[in-house]
Residue, then its C-alpha position, 0 to 999 in steps of 0.5 A: x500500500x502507498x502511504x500518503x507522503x508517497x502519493x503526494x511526491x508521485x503528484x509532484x512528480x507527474x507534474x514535472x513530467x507534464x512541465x518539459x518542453x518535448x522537444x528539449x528531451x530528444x538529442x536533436x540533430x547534435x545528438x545524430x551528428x555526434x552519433x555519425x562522427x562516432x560511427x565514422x571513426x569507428x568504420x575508419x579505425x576497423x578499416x585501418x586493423x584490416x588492413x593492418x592485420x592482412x600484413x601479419x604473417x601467421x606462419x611461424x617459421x622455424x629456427x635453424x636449431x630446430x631445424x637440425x633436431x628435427x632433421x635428426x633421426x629419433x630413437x626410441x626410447x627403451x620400454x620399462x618392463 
């Protein structure tokens, strides 16, 4: 149940409400061009990793110590009994 002091902020708030302006609510055309730059900058920075990513090497290439290990013919090693 609502007690009468919580009522009677309700009501002072609904009248608030009711008070602003509908149009100094909404973002505006600020708000959409700050949007469009942020969106800008972000399609540019992932166009940038793109093509910064495509110039990685992903395949590793080997030492030229290992290279001699693994040329190496292996032994087996002796089986515990």
């Amino acid at each position: 149940m609502m007690s009468a002091t919580s009522t009677l902020a309700l009501t002072h708030f609904v009248t608030l409400a009711d008070s602003f302006d509908k149009d100094k609510v909404t973002p505006g055309v600020l708000g959409f061009i700050v949007f469009a730059l942020i969106g800008g900058a972000v399609w540019l920075l992932m166009k940038s990793m793109n093509k910064q990513m495509k110039k990685v090497d992903f395949e590793e290439a080997p030492e030229e110590g290992e290279a001699a290990a693994s040329a190496a013919p292996t032994v087996p090693a002796p089986k515990a009994g």
